[in-house]
C-alpha positions as CSV (number, residue, x, y, z in Angstrom):
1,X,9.4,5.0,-2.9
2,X,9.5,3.6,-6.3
3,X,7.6,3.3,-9.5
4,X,7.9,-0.6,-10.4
5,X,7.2,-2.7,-8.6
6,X,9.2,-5.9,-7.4
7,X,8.9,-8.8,-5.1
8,X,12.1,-7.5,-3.1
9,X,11.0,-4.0,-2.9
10,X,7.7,-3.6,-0.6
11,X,7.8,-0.1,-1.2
12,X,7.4,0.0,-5.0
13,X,3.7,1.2,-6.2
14,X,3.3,-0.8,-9.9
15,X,1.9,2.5,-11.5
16,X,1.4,2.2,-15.5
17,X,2.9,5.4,-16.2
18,X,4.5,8.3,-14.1
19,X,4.5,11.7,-16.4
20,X,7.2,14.7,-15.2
21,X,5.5,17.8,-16.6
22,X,7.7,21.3,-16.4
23,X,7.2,24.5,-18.7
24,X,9.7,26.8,-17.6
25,X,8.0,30.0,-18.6
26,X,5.0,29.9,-16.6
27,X,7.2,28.2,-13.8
28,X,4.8,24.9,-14.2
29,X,6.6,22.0,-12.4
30,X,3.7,18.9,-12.6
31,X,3.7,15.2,-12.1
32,X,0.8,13.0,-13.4
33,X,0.6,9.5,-11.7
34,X,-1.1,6.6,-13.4
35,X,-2.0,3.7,-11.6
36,X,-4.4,1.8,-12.8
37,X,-6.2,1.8,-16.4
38,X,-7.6,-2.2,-15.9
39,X,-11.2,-0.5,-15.4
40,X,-10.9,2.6,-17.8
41,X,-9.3,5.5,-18.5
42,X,-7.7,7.3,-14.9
43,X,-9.2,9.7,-13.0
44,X,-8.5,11.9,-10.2
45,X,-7.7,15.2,-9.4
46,X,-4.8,17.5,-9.3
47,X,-3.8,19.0,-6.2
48,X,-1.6,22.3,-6.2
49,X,0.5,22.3,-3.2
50,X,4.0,23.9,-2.4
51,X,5.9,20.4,-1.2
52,X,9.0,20.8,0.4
53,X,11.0,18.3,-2.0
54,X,10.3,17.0,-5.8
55,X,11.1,13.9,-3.6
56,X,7.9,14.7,-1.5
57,X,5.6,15.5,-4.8
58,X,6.3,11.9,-6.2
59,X,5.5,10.2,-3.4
60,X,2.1,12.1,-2.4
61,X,0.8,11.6,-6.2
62,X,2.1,7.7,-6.1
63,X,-0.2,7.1,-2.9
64,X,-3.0,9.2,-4.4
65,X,-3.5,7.8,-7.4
66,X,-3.0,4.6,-6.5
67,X,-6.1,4.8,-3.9
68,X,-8.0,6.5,-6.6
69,X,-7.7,3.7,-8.7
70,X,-9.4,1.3,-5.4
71,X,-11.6,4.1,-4.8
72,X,-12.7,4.0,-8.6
73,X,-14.0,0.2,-8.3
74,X,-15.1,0.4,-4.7
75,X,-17.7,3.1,-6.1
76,X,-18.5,0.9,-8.8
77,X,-17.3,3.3,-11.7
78,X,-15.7,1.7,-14.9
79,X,-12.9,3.9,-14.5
80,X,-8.9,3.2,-13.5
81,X,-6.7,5.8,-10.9
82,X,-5.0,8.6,-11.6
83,X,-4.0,11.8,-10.0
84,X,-1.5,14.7,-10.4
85,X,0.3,17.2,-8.6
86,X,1.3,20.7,-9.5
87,X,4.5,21.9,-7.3
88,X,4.5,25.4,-5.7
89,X,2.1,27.8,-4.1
90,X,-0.9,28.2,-5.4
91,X,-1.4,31.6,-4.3
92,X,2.1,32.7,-5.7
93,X,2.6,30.9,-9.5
94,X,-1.4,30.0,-10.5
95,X,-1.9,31.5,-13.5
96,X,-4.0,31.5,-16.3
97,X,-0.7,30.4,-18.5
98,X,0.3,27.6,-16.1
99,X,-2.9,25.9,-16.0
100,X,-3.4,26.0,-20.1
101,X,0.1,24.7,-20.2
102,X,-0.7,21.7,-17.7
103,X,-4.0,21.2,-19.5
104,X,-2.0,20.7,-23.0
105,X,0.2,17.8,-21.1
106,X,-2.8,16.3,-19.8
107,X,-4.0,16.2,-23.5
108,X,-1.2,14.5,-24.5
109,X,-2.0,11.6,-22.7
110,X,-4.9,10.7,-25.3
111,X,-7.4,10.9,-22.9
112,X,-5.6,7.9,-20.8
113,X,-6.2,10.2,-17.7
114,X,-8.8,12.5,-16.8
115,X,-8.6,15.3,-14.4
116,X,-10.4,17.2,-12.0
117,X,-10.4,19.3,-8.4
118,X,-8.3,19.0,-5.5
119,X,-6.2,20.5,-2.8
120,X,-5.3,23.9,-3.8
121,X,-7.5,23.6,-7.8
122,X,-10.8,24.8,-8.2
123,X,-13.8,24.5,-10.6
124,X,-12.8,28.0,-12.3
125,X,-8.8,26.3,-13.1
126,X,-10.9,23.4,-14.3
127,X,-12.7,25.8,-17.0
128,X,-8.9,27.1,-17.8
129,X,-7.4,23.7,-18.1
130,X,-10.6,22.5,-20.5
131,X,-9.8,25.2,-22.8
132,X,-6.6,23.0,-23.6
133,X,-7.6,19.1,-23.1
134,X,-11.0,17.7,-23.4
135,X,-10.4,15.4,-20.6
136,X,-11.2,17.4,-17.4
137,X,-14.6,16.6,-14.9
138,X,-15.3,19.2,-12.3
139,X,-16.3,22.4,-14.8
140,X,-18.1,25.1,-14.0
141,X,-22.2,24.7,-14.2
142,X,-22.1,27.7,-16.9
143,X,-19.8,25.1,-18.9
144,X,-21.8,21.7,-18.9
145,X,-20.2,20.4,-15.1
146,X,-21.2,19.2,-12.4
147,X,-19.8,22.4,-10.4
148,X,-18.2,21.7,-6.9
149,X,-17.5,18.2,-5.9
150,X,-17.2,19.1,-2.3
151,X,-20.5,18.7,-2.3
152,X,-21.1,14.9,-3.0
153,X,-18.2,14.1,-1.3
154,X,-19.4,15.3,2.2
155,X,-22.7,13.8,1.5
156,X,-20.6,10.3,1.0
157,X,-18.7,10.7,3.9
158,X,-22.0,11.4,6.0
159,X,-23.4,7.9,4.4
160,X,-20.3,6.2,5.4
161,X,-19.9,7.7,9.0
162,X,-23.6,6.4,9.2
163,X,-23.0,3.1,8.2
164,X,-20.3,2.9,11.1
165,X,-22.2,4.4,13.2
166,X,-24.6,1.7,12.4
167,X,-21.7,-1.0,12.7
168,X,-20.9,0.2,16.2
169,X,-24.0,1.9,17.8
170,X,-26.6,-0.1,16.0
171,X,-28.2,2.9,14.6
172,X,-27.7,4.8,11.1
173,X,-27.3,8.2,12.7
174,X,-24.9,11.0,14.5
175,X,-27.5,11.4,16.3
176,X,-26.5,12.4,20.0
177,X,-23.2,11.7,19.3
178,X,-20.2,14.0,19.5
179,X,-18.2,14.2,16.3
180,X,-15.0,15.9,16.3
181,X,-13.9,17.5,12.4
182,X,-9.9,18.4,11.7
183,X,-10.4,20.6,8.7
184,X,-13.3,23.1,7.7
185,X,-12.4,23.6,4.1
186,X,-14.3,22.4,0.8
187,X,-15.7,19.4,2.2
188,X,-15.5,20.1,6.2
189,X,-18.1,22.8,5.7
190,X,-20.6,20.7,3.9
191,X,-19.6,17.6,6.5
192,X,-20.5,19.9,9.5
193,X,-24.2,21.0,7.9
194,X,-25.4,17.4,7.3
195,X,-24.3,16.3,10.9
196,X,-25.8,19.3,12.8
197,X,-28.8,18.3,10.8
198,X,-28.7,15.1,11.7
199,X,-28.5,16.0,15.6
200,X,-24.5,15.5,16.4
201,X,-22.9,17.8,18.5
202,X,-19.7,18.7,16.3
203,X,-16.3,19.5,17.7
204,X,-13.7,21.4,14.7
205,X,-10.9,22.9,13.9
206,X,-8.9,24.4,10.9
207,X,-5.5,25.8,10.4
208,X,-6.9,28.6,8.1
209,X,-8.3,31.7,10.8
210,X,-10.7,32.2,7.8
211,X,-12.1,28.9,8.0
212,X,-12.9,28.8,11.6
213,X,-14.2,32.3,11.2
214,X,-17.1,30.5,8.7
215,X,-17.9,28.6,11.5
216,X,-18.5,31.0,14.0
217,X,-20.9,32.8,11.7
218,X,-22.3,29.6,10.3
219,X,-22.7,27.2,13.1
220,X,-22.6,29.2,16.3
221,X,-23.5,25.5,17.5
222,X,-20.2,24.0,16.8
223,X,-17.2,23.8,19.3
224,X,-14.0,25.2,18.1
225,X,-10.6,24.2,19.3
226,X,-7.2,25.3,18.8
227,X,-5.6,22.6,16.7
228,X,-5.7,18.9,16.0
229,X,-4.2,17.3,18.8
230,X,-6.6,19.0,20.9
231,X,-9.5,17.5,18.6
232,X,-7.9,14.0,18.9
233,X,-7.6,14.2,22.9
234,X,-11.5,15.8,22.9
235,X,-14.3,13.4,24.6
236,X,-15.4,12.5,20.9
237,X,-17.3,9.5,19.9
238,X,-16.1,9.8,15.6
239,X,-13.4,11.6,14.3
240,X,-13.2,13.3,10.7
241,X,-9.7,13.8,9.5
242,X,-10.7,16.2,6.6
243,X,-7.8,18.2,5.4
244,X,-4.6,16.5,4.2
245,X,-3.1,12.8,4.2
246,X,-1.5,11.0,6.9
247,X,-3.5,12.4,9.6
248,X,-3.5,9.1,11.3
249,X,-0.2,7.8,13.0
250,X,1.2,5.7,15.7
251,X,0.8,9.1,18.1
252,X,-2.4,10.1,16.9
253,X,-3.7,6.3,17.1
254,X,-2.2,5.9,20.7
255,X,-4.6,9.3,21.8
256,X,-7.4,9.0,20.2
257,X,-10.2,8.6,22.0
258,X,-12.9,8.2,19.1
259,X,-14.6,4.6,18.5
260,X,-14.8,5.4,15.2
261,X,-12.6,7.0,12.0
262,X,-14.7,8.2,9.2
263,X,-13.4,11.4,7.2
264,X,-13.5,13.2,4.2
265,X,-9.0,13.1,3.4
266,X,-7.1,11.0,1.2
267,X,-4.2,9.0,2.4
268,X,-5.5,8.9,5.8
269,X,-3.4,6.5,7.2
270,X,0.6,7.3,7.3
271,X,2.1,4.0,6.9
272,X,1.2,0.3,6.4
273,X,0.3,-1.2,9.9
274,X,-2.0,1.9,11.2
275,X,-5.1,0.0,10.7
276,X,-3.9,-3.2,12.6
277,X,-3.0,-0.3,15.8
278,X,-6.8,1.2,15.0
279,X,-8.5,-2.2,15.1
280,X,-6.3,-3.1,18.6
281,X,-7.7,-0.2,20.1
282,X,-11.0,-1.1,19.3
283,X,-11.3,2.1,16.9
284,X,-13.5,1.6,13.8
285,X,-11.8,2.7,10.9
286,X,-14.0,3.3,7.7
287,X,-11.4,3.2,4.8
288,X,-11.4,6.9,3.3
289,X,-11.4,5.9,-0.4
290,X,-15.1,4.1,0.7
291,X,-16.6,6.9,2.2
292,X,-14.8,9.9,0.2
293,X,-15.9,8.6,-3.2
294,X,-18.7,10.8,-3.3
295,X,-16.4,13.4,-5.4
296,X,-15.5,11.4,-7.6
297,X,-19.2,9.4,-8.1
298,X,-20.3,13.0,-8.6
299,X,-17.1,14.3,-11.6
300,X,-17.7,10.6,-13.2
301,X,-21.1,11.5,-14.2
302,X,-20.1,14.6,-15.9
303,X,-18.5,12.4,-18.4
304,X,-21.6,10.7,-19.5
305,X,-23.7,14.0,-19.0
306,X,-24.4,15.7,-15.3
307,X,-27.5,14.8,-13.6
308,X,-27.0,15.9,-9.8
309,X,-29.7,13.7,-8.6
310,X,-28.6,10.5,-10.6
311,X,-25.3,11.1,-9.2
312,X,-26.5,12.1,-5.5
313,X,-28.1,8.1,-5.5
314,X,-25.3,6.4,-7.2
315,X,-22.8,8.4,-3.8
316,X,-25.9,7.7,-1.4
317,X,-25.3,3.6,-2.2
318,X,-21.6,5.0,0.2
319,X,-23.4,3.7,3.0
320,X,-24.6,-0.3,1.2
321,X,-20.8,0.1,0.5
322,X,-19.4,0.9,3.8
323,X,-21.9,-1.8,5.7
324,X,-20.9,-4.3,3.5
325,X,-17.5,-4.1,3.8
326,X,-17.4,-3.7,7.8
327,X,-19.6,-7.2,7.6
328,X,-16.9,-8.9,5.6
329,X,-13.4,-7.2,7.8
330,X,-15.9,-9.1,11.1
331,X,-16.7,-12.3,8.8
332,X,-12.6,-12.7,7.5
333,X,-11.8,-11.1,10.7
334,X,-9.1,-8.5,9.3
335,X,-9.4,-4.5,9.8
336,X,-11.7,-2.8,7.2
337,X,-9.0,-1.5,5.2
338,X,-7.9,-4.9,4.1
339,X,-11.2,-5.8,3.0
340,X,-11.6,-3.0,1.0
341,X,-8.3,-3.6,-0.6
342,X,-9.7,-7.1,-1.2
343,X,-13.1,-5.9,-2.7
344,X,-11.3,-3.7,-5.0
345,X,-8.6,-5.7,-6.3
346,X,-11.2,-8.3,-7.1
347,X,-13.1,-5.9,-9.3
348,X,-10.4,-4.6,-11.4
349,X,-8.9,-8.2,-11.6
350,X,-12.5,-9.6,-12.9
351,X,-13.6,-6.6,-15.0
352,X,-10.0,-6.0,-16.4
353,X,-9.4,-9.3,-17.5
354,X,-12.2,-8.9,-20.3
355,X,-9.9,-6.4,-21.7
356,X,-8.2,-9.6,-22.8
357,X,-11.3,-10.6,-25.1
358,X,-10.4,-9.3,-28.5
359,X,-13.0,-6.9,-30.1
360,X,-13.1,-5.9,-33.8
């Protein structure tokens, strides 16, 4: 995968700026990925995660922030895409060193990219970071944040999933349907409270024994299975990929018995084509940077001063989003995805081109 991008090179992404990061005494090895600065300064979050390849790094922060920056202007926010990564295990190099030194590069950006929590970073190494750079979201309550994103983010993804539901079903609700969850981590666990509240029966699963341990004490009510593929085979009527990218492929597609995709991951689609095999199959697809903007909707408002319930409406408005978007895929006639990609490229086309009207 490439950086610039040509006419004769379908793989190249067009990012503004790709940043290599490395501080060899605290072992820090960090790539920040700009995208997109046509609606404001990036932001996204930095995941921590022990790739197999630098190779493997650049390519997961290339696709993430490039659908931040489409899930920025899908959830309205006058803000461009960004995210980074940080290579190795958490659990082995995260240090109080390594995160102050990644916090100084991030500073050194000029505030061109803001960061925040992901995969593997918490709201704690968001307080460490902010002790170097004043641009990080996702701080601690004690420090003037908006605490754990996790939070709006399944709420978002509940409004979307409803919204499809809607689409298909013709109501707004999981009500009496079965919904099948890959992933009880940070936003899973929030996911599976607001369905069994609204009256689904929910079907999950998690690599982490911890995880499905929660659930077990938590929700007695939910199924568990043993992995994935067993979810994705299940009698289920919507399927939540929530845990990492590139949960839906030809395999998975060709299996899957849901009518509906709605879920709380990034990157949920590994390659260019999966949405054309989804809408085949008659599966509903509800494009993951709609209905997981709730996160960011929710670490956006920090930056103007946190108000919960301010934020909570402006990531409720997921599901006016998400119903408007599956009218105009059925109006056009093209899978969701494409006119989401549509929706936001129009936004950052119109409001970035009044960056060309010169102010004093």
């Amino acid at each position: 995968m490439g950086v610039f991008a040509t006419t004769d090179d379908p793989e190249a992404t067009g990012h503004e700026q790709v940043v290599f990061c490395q501080d060899k005494q605290t072992g820090l090895k960090a790539i920040i990925g700009i995208y997109s600065t046509a609606l404001g300064p990036a932001l996204g979050g930095t995941r921590f995660y022990p790739y197999d390849s630098e190779a493997a790094a650049l390519a997961d922060v290339l696709d993430l922030s490039r659908g931040m920056a489409y899930k920025n202007a899908l959830a309205g926010l006058d803000l461009g895409g960004g995210k980074a990564v940080i290579w190795g295990d958490p659990e082995q190099i995260k240090s109080e060193a390594l995160l102050r030194a990644y916090g100084r590069f991030v500073e050194s950006l000029g505030g061109r990219y803001y960061t925040a929590c992901d995969v593997g970073t918490y709201v704690p190494d968001m307080d460490v970071i902010a002790r170097e750079t004043r641009y990080v979201t996702g701080r601690s309550v004690e420090h003037g944040g908006a605490g754990d994103s996790s939070i709006l983010t399944a709420w978002g993804v509940f409004q979307g999933m409803r919204a499809a539901a809607e689409h298909v079903w013709g109501v707004p609700t999981l009500r009496g349907r079965r919904v099948g969850v890959a992933g009880l981590g940070k936003v899973g666990k929030y996911l599976v409270g607001h369905l069994s509240e609204d009256g689904a029966e929910v079907v999950a699963t998690d690599v982490n024994p911890r995880a499905l341990d929660w659930a077990r004490a938590t929700h007695p009510e939910v199924h568990l299975v043993d992995d994935v593929a067993a979810l994705v085979t299940a009698d289920i009527d919507v399927y939540a990929p929530c845990a990492l990218g590139g949960a839906l492929d030809d395999d998975t597609v060709a299996t899957l018995r849901a009518r509906v995709v709605a879920g709380a991951a990034n990157n949920q689609l590994a390659h260019s084509g999966v949405e054309k095999l989804l809408a085949d199959r008659g599966i509903l697809y509800a494009p993951d940077y709609v209905v997981n903007a709730g996160g960011v909707i929710q670490v956006a408002d920090e930056i103007e001063g946190f108000d919960f319930e301010r934020a909570k409406m402006r990531a409720t408005r997921i599901y006016d989003t998400t119903r408007e978007i599956l009218r105009l895929a059925d109006t056009d006639g093209v899978p969701p995805a494409v006119a989401a990609d549509r929706l936001a490229e129009r936004r950052m086309a119109e409001i970035g081109r009044l960056r060309a009207i010169h102010l004093r």
